[in-house]
C-alpha positions as CSV (number, residue, x, y, z in Angstrom):
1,X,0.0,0.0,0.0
2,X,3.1,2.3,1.2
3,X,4.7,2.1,-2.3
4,X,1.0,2.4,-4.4
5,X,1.3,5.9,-2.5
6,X,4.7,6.3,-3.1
7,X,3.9,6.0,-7.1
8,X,1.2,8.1,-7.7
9,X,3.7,10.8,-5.6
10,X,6.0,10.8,-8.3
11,X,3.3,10.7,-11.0
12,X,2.2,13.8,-9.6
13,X,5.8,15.5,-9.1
14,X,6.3,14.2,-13.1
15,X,3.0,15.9,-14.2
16,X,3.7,18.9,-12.4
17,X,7.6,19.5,-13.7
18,X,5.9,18.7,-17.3
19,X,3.7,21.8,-16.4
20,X,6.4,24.4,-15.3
21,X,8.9,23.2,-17.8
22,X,5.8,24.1,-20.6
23,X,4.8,27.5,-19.0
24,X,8.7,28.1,-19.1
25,X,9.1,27.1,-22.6
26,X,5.8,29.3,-23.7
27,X,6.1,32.6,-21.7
28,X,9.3,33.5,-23.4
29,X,7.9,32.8,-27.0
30,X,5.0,35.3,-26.0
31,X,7.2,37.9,-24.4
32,X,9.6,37.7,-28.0
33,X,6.1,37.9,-30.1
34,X,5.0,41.1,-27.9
35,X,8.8,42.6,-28.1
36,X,8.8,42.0,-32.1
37,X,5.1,43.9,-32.8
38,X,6.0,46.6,-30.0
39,X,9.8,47.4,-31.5
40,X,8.0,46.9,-35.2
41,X,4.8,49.3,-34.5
42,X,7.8,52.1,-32.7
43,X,9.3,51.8,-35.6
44,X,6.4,53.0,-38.0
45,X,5.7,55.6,-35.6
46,X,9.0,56.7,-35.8
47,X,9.3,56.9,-39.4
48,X,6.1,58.8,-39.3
49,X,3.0,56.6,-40.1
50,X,0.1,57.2,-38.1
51,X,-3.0,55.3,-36.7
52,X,-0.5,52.7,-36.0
53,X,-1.9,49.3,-34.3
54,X,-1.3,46.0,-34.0
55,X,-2.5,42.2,-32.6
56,X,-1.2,39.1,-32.2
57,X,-3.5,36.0,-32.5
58,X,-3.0,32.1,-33.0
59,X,-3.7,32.5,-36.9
60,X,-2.0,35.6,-37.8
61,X,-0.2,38.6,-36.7
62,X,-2.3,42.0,-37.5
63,X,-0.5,45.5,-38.2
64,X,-2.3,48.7,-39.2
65,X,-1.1,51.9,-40.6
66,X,-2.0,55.0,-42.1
67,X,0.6,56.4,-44.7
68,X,0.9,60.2,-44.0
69,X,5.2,60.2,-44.6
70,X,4.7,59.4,-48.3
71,X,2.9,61.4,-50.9
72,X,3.0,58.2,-53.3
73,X,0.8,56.0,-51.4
74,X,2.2,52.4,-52.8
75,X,6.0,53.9,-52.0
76,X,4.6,54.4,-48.4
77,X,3.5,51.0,-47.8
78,X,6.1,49.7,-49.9
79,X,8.2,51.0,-47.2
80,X,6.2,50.0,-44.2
81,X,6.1,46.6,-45.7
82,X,10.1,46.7,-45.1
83,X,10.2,47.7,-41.7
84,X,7.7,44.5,-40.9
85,X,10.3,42.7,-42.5
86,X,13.2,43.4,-41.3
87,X,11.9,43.5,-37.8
88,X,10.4,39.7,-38.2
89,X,7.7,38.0,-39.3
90,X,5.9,35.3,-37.3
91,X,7.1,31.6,-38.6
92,X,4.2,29.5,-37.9
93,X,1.5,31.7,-39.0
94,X,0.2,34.7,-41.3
95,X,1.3,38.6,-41.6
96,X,-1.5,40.8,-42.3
97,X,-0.9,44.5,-42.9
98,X,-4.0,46.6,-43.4
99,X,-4.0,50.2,-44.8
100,X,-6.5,52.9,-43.8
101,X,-7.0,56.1,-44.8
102,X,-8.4,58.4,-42.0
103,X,-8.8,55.3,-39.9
104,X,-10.9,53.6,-42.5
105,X,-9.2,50.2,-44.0
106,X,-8.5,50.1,-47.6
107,X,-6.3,47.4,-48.3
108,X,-5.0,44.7,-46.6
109,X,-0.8,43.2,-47.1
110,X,-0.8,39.7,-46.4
111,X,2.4,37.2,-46.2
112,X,1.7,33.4,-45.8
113,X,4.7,31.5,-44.9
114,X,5.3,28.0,-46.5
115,X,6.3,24.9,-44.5
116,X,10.2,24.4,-45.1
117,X,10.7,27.7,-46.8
118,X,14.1,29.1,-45.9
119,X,14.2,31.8,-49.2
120,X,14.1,35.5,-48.5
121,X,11.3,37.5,-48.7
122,X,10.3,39.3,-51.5
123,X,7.5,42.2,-52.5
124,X,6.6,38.9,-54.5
125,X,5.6,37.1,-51.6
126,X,2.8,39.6,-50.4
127,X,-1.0,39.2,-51.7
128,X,-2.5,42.8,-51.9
129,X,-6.2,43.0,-51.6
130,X,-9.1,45.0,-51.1
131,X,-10.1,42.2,-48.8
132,X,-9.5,42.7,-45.1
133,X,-11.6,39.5,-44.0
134,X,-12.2,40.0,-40.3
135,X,-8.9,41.2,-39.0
136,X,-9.9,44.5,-39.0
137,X,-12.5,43.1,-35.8
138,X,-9.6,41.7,-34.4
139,X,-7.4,45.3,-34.4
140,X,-9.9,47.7,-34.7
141,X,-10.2,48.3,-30.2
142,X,-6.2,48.3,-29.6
143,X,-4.5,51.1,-28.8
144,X,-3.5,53.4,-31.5
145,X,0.0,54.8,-31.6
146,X,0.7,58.2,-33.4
147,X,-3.1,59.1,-33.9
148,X,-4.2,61.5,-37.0
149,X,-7.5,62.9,-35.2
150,X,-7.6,66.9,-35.2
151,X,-3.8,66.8,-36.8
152,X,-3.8,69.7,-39.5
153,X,-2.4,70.1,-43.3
154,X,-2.1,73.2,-45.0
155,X,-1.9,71.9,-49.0
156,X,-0.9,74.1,-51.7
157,X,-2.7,73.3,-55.2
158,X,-1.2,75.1,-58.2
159,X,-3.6,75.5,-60.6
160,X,-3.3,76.5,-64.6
161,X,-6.0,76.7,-66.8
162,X,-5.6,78.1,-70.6
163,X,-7.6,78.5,-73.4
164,X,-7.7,79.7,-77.3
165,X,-11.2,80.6,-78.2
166,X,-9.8,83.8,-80.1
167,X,-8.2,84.2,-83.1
168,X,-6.2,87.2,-82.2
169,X,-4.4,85.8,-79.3
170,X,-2.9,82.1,-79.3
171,X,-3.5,81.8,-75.5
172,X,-6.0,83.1,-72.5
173,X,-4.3,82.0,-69.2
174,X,-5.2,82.3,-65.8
175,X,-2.6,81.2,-62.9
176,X,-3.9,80.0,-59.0
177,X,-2.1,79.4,-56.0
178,X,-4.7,78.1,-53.8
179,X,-3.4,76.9,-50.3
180,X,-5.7,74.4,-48.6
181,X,-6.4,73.9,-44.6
182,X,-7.3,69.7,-44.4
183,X,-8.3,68.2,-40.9
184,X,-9.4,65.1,-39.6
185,X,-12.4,65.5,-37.2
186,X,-12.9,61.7,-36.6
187,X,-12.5,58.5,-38.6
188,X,-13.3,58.6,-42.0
189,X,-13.8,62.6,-42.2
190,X,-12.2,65.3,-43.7
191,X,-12.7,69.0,-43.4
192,X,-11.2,71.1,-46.7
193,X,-11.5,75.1,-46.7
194,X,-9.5,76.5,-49.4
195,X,-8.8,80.1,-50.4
196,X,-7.9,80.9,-54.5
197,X,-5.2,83.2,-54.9
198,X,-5.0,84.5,-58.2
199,X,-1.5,85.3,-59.7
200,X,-2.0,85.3,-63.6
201,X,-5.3,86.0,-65.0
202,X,-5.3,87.3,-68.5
203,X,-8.9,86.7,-70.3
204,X,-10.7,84.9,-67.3
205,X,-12.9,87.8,-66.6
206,X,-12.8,89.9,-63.5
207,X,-14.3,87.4,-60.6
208,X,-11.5,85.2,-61.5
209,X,-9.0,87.9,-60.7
210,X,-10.4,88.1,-57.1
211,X,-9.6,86.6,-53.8
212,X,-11.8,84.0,-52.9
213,X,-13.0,80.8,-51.1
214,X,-12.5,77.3,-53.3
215,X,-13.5,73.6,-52.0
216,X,-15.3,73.9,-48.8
217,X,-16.1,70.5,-47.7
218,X,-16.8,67.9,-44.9
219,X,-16.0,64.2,-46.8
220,X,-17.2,61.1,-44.7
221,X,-15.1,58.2,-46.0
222,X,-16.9,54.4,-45.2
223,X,-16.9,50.6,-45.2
224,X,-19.7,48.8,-46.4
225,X,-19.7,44.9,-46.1
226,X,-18.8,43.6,-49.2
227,X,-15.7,45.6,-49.8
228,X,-18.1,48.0,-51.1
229,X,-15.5,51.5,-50.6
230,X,-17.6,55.3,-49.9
231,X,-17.6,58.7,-49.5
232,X,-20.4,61.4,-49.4
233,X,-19.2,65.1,-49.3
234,X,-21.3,67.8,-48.6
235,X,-20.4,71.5,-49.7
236,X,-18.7,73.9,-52.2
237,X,-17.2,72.0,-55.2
238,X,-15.9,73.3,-58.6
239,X,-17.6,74.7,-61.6
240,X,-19.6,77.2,-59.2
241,X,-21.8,74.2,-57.5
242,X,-22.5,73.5,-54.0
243,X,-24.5,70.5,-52.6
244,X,-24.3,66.7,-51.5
245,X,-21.7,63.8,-53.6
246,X,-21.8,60.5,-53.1
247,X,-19.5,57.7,-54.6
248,X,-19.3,54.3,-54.1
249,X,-16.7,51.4,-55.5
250,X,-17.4,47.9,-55.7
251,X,-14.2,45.3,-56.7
252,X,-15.3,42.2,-57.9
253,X,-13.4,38.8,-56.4
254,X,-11.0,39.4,-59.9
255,X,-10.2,42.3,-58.8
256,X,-8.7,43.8,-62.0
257,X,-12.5,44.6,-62.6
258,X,-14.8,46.7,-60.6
259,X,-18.1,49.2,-60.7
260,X,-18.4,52.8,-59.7
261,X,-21.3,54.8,-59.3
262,X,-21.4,58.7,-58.4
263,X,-24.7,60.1,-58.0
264,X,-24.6,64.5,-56.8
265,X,-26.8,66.9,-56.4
266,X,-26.2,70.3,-56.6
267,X,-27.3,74.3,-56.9
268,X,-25.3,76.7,-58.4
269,X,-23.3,79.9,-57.5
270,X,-20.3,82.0,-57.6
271,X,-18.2,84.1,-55.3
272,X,-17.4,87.5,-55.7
273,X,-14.7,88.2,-53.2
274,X,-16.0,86.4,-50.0
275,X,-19.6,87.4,-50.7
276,X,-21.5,84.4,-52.2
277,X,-24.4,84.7,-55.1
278,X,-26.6,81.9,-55.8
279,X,-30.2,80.9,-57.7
280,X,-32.7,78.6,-56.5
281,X,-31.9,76.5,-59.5
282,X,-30.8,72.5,-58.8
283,X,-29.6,69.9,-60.7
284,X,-28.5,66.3,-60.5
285,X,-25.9,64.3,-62.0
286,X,-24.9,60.6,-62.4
287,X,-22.3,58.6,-63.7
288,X,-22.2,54.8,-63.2
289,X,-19.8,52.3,-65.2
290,X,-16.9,49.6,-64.9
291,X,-13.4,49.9,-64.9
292,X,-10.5,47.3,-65.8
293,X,-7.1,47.1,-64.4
294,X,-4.1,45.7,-66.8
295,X,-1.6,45.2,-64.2
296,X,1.4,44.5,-66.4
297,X,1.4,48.2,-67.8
298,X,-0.3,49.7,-64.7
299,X,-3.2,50.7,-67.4
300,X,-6.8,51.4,-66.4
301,X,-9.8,51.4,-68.3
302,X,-13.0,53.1,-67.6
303,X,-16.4,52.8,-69.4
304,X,-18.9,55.2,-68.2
305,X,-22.8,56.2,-68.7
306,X,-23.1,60.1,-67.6
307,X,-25.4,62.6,-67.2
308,X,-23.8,66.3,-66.4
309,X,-24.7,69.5,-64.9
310,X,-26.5,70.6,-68.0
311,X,-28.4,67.5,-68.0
312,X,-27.0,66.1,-71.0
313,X,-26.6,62.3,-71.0
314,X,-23.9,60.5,-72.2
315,X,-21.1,57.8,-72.8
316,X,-17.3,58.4,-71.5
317,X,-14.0,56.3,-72.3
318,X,-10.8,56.6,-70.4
319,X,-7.4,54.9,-70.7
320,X,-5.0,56.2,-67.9
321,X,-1.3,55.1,-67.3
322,X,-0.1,55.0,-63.6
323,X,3.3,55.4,-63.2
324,X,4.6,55.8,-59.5
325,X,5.1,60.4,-60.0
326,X,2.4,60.7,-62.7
327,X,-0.4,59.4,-64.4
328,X,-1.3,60.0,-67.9
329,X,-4.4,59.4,-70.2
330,X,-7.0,59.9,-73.1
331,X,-10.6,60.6,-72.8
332,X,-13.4,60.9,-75.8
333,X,-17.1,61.4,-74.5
334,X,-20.1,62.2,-76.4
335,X,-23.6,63.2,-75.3
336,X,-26.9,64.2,-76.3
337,X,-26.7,67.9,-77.9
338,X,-23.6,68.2,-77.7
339,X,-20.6,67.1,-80.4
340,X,-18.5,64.9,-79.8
341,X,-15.1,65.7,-77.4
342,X,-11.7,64.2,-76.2
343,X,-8.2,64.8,-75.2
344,X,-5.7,63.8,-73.3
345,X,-5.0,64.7,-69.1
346,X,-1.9,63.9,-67.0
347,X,-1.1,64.8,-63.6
348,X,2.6,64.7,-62.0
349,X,3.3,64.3,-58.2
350,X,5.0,67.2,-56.4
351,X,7.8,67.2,-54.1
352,X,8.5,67.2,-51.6
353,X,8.0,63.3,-51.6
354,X,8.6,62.7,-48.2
355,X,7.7,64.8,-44.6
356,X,7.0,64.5,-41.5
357,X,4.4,65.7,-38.3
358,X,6.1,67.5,-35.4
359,X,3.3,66.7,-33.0
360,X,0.3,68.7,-33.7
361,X,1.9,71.8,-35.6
362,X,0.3,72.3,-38.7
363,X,1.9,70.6,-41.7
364,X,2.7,72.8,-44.8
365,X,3.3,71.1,-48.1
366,X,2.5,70.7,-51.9
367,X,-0.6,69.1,-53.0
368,X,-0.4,65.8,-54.3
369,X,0.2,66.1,-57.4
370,X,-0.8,69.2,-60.5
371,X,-1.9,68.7,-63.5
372,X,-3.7,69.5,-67.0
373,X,-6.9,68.3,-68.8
374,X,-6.8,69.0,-72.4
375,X,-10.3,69.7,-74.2
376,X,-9.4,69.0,-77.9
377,X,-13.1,70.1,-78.7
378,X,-13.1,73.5,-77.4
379,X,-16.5,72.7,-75.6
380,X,-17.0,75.4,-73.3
381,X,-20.4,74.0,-72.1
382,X,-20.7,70.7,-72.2
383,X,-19.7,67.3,-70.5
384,X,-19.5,69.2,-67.3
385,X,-19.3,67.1,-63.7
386,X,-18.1,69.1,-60.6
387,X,-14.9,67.2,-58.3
388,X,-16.5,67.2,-54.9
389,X,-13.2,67.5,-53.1
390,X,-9.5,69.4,-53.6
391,X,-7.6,66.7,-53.5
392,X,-9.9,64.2,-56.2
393,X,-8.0,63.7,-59.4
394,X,-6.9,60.5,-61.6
395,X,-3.2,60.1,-59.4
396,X,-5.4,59.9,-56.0
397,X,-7.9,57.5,-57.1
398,X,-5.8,54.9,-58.2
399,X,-3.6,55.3,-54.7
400,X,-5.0,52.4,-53.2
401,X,-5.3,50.1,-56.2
402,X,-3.9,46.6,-55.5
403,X,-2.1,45.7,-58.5
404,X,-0.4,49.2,-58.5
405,X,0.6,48.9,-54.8
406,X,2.0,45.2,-55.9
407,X,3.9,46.8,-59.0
408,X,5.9,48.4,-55.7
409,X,6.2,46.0,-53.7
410,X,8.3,43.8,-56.7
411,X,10.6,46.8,-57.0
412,X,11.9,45.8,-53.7
């Protein structure tokens, strides 16, 4: 009986060494794991990405950040994508970057590591997607380092605008500097005032030669299940107009294809100095259509049915190149009583390419990017649909495009 005892007292001693020897082995492993995402999420922060976060969970590892050190978007996560790398990745399981934009996710970064794969790791080895799945629910409540709420930009947006509707002179040019104020009030919005100051005006009539407010705008970005990407503005947008825009983006599971739809509707007005004149006239406009992404040139295609501010209705084709400081393309459109038009725009990026936030001092910089549209028609009338926001144009709605950020990534 004495030595039955005696046995199940070293049984017991056994199961109990097994248990500290595991804790041991294990507490060490999750004090590396929380040392690797805290030195890897202080060192995004220190390069100056904000909204920083991040998780660890059995399947996967979760970072977030919010490029605000790059203008180029893709070069921005290109280089947070590093700084993941170099600090470590998790062996045993998935690395999941996701990109917001005023704390709303955008795309997600992921790296799956293969059983027995000893390689390096490449941009080639990252999957970008508009798909977050549900780590976003899984990051979403942790603490965020370096936050972007109530941080202020002032943006400067060149503007040049010409035309030759006389025969006497070749060219009618008018020349802006408008500096913008951009703030984030809370996630997913944006506050734009901008002032127009005029430099250059030769044939643009005297209101143009006057100081004056531009875009005046609150812009509520959003997440629909689905991957279903938003915005609604309210406002002052170009082309005299003031009112309510709302877009809306849908990629399908190829995700070289997608449909947009932007639906707006507006009054009209113009400012004379800071006094504002207006009619009790409203309109609405549409434009709903598909695009197509070729990834091996970084060449879009757009197919749109349109209606404009005059209420015209109508059919518009784009082809745009994305290169990573410019994007270039050809338009032709034609509408109901109204001939038919084209040309080509292009928009370049500005430097400087690369700042930084000291705290909460407001930030002074270059827009991203200035550019030209080129109306081969000389339709003066026409084919008219109002950018609800300063910063809209062909560079910054391609930003968050997948295959462009993967074009990046494989420059590595």
């Amino acid at each position: 009986m004495k030595n039955k005892s005696s046995s199940k007292g070293v049984l017991y001693r056994c199961l109990l060494y097994c248990i500290a020897i595991l804790l041991l082995v294990m507490i060490p492993l999750k004090s590396f794991s929380q040392s690797t995402g805290e030195l890897t999420t202080d060192s995004l922060v220190k390069m100056g990405f904000e909204n920083v976060r991040w998780t660890d969970t059995p399947e996967e590892r979760v970072y977030v950040v919010e490029n605000s050190a790059y203008k180029i978007q893709a070069l921005g996560i290109r280089k947070a994508v590093d700084i993941i790398q170099s600090m470590g990745l998790p062996k045993d399981k998935s690395c999941k970057l996701i990109v917001t934009n005023y704390n709303i996710p955008q795309v997600s970064l992921t790296y799956q590591p293969l059983a027995g794969d000893t390689t390096v790791v490449s941009g080639e080895d990252w999957k970008v997607s508009y798909d977050i799945g549900d780590s976003w629910d899984k990051v979403k409540k942790e603490k965020k380092k370096n936050s972007s709420l109530f941080k202020v930009d002032i943006l400067v947006y060149p503007q040049l605008y010409f035309k030759n509707y006389i025969i006497t002179q070749i060219y009618q040019a008018l020349l802006e500097f408008s500096p913008a104020v951009e703030v984030s009030l809370w996630p997913g919005m944006k506050f734009t005032g901008q002032i127009i100051l005029p430099v250059y005006n030769d044939g643009y009539g005297e209101l143009a030669g006057k100081v004056r407010p531009g875009y005046l705008t609150l812009a509520q970005q959003f997440r629909l299940p689905y991957n279903i990407l938003g915005t609604a503005t309210i406002g002052f947008f170009d082309y005299d107009t003031y009112g309510a825009d709302l877009n809306l983006f849908y990629p399908f599971k190829d995700e070289r294809f997608s449909i947009e739809g932007r639906f707006g509707y507006v009054g009209f007005g113009y400012w004379r100095g800071f006094k504002f004149r207006y009619n009790d006239k409203y309109t609405t406009y549409w434009s709903v259509g598909g695009n197509f992404y070729w990834p091996r040139f970084n060449t879009q295609f757009k197919l749109r049915a349109e209606q404009y501010l005059l209420k015209e209705k109508g059919v518009r084709f784009e082809m745009i190149r994305h290169f990573r400081y410019a994007s270039i393309g050809f338009y032709a459109v034609k509408a109901e009583h109204a001939n038919s038009n084209g040309g080509f725009k292009f928009i370049v990026a500005l430097p400087p390419y690369k700042y930084k936030r000291h705290k909460y001092i407001p930030r002074v910089s270059t827009s991203l990017g200035t550019g030209i549209t080129y109306n081969a028609g000389n339709e003066k009338y026409y084919y008219k649909m109002p950018y609800s926001n300063a910063s809209e144009n062909i560079m910054q709605q391609n930003s968050f495009n997948p295959y462009f950020i993967k074009s990046e990534l494989l420059n590595f």
